[in-house]
N, C-alpha and C positions, 0 to 999 in steps of 0.2 A: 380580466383579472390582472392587475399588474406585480409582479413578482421580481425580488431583489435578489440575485446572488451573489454574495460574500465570497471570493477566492476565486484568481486565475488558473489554480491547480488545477489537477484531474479531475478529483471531485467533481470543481467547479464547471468544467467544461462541458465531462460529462451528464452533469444538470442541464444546462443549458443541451446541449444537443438532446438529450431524449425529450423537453418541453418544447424543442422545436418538431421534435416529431409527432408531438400531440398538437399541434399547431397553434404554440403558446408563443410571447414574443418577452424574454426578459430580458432586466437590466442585470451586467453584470460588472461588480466592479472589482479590480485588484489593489493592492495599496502599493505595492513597487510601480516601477516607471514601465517594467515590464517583467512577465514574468521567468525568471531567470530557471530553466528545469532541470539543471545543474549535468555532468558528466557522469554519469551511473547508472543501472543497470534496472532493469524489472524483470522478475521471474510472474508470468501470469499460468494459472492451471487452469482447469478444463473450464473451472465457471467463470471467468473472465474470458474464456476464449469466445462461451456464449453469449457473454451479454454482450461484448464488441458487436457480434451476429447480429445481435434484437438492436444494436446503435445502429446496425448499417455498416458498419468498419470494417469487419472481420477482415476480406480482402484486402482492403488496404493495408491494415494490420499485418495480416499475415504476409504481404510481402516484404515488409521492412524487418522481418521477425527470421530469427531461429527457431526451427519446431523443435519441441524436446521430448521425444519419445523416450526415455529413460534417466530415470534416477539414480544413484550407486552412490551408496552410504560405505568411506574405506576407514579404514583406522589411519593411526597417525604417521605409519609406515606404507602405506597405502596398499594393505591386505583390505580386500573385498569384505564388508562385514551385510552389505544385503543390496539389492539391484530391481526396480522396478520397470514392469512397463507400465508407461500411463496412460497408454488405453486400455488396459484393462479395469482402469478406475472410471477415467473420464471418456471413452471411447462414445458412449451416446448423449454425451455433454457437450464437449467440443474441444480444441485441440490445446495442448499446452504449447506457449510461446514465450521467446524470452526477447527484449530488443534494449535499446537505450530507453531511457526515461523521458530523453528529449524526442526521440522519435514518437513515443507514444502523445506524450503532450502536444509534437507540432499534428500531428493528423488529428486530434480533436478539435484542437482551434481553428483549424481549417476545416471540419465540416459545418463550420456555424456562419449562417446566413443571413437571419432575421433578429441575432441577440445583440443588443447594445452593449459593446465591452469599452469600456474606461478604463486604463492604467496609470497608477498614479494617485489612486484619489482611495483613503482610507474612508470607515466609520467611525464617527465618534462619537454617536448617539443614536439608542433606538429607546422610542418610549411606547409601550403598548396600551391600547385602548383594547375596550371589549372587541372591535372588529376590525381594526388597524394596528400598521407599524410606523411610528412618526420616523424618517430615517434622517440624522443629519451626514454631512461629509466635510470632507476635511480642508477642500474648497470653501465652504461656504454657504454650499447649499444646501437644501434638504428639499424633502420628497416624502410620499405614503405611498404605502405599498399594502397588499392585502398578505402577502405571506412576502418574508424573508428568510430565504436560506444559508446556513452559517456553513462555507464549502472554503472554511481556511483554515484546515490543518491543524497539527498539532498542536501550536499555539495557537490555536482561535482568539481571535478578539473578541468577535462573538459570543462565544461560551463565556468571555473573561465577564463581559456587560451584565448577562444574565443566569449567568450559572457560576458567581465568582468564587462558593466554596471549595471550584472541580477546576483542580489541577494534575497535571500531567504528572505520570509515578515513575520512578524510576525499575526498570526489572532486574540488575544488577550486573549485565554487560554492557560495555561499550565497541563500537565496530568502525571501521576502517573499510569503503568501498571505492573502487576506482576501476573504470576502463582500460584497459590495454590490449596492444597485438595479440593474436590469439600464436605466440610462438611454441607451443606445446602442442601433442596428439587430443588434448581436452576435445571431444564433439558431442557432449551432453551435459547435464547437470551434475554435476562432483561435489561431491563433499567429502572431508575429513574433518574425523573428529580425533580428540584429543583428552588431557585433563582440564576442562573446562575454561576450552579453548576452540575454538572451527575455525578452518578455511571454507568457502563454497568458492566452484567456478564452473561460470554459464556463460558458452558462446552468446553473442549475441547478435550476430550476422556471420558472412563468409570468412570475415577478418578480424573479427575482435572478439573480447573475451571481458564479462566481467564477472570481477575478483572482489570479494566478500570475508573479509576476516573477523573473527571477535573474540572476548575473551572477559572471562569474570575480573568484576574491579568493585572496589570498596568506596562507596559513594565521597567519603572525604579525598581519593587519591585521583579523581576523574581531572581537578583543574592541573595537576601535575601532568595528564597524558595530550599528547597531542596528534595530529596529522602526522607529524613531522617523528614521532615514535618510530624506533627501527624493528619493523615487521622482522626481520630476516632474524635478529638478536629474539624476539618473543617467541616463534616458532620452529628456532635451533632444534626441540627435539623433535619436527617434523620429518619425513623424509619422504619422497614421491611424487605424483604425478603435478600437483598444486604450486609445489614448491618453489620451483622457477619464475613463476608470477610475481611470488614476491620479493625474491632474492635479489632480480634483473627488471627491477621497475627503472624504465626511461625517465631519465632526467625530463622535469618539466612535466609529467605527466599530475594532472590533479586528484589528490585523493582526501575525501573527506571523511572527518571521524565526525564520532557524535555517540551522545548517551543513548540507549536505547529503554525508552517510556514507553506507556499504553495511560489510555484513557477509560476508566470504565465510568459508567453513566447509570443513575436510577431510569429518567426520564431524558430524552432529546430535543421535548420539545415547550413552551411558553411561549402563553398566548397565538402569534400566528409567526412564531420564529421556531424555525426545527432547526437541529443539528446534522450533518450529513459527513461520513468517510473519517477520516481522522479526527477532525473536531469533536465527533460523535465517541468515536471507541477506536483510537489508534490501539494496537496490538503491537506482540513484538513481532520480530519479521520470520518466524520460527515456521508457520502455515504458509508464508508471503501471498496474503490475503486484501497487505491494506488497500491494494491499488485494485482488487475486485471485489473486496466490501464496497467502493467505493462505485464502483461500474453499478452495481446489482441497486446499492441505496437509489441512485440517478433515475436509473428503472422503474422502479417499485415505486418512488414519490411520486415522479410522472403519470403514471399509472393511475395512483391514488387521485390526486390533482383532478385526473381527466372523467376521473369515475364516480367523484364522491359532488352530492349537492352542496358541500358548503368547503372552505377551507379549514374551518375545527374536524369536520370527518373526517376528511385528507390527510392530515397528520394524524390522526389517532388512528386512521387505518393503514397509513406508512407503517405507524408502530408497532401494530399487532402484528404485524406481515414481515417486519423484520429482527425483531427482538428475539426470536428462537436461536436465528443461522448467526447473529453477530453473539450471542453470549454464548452458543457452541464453538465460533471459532476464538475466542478470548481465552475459555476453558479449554478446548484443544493447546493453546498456545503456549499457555502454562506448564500443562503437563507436559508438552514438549520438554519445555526451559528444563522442566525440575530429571525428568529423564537425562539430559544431559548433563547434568551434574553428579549422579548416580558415581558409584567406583567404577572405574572404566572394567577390569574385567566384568562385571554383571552387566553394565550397558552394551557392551560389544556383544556376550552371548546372549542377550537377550536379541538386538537386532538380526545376527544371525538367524535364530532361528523362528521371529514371527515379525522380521522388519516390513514383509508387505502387507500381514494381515494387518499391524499397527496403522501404515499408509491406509490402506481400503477403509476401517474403523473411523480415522482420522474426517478421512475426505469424501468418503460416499453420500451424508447427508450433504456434503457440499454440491453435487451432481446430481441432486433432484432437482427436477424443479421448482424456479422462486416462489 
């Protein structure tokens, strides 16, 4: 069966690595020269910790990782408003871990042995027959493939070819994420919350720290805001543990902002092209799911792939098999958002006092199994 993957991302890799473990051999191609996995941070929970497990990773994962045995949700003066342990969610899931982005991305790429990866080389056509994918590139060449997988993100090119009326939405914050020295007591996942505004901050090894800000914005004022926005002037009524982060951010240090979209989808998939991870159902980062929706899709397609008689069963039984766990965690995601927006007195005593059974409710269907 020869198989095409769209996107040097996670996604992507992770595809390729789990159809190498079904003993599949795909092409994969990126459209950059190389893929760039930028300076910033991943929070993965217990079901990302598992599927790294079922890739084979885990260990390696988890050395390059900080493990995150506890949450703690403070207010904006950094009074405790609720404190979780995560193994009492995920404890026979598997572990929560937090690392770089780029660490994650270079151990995937690196477990791949038998996949054809091309960088540099776009698509710019796929036409489908009843049992093919005609694929052109951006080379020159073209090729058919019996399934094509669309593992490029939020802007899918993919999705733009054959699914062009599904455009990425805006959820109405924009955010600010960057690495730095871990110069504070931070040795777990923190957050504060605010008037519809957060800091989050997750060690991500022995020495660093990443730093997570955002705040509601009104879709016409987004091209006014930049990187280069003074964190320390929006966060003035902060005060606490977080703070220092951003007050004393190192000259030179990179931080990226960006609107914060989701993608939702009727269907993923036409003819013998699916949609996988972000291009499929990016969310907001409220669960911080996309990078283990994206683990679990990898899994589950492969799976599908390796079990089903035809490549039309394959994707329709990808879909059945994932459609519950990604439209609960979209609906999770939401109800997050709109929680957060709540009048901070009623948000805060509400956290107080059911902020872990909310956690547990949230994430337990996430820690069944796939």
């Amino acid at each position: 069966m020869r198989i095409l993957i769209v996107g040097g991302g996670i996604a992507g890799f992770s595809m390729a690595r789990a159809l190498e473990l079904k003993g599949y051999q795909a092409d994969l191609v990126e459209r950059r020269p190389d893929e760039a996995s930028g300076d910033s941070g991943l929070f993965l929970p217990g079901n990302a910790g598992r599927a790294l497990k079922q890739l084979g990773l885990l260990d390696r994962v988890q050395s390059a990782a900080a493990v995150i045995r506890t949450q703690s949700i403070l207010d904006k003066n950094g009074r405790q408003l609720s404190v979780t342990q995560t193994q009492d969610v995920w404890g026979s899931c598997g572990p929560c871990l937090s690392l770089p982005r780029a660490g994650l991305h270079g151990i995937l790429r690196q477990s791949l042995s038998r996949t054809q990866l091309r960088f540099g080389l776009a698509v710019e056509t796929i036409k489908l027959s009843a049992t093919t994918c005609q694929v052109s590139f951006s080379d020159g060449s073209s090729s058919t493939y019996d399934i094509v997988i669309g593992a490029d993100g939020i802007g899918s090119s993919v999705r733009g070819m054959l699914f062009p009326a599904i455009n990425p939405t805006y959820v109405g914050n924009v955010s600010w994420r960057f690495i730095t020295r871990n110069t504070t007591a931070i040795d777990s996942w923190t957050a504060m919350l605010g008037h519809r505004k957060a800091l989050l901050a997750i060690p991500v090894n022995a020495n660093d720290i990443y730093v997570y800000a955002d705040t509601a914005l009104a879709f016409q004022d987004i091209q006014s805001t930049t990187a280069q926005a003074s964190l320390p002037a929006l966060f003035k009524d902060f005060s606490g543990p977080i703070l220092p982060l951003i007050t004393q951010i190192p000259e030179g240090t990179l931080v990226h902002f960006s609107k914060i979209e989701q993608v939702v989808m009727d269907d993923w998939v036409k003819g013998r092209v699916v949609l996988i991870g972000d291009a499929a159902h990016a969310a907001s980062p409220s669960m911080a799911q996309n990078a283990g929706m994206a683990l679990e899709d990898a899994l589950v397609l492969a799976e599908s792939i390796a079990a089903a008689g035809s490549p039309d069963d394959a994707l329709a039984t990808y879909t059945a098999k994932r459609r519950h766990r990604v439209e609960w965690t979209q609906k999770q995601c939401a109800a997050r958002d709109k929680m957060r927006a709540w009048p901070t007195p009623m948000r805060n005593a509400v956290l107080k006092v059911l902020g872990n059974r909310l956690y547990a409710r949230s994430y337990s269907p996430l820690a069944a199994p796939l």
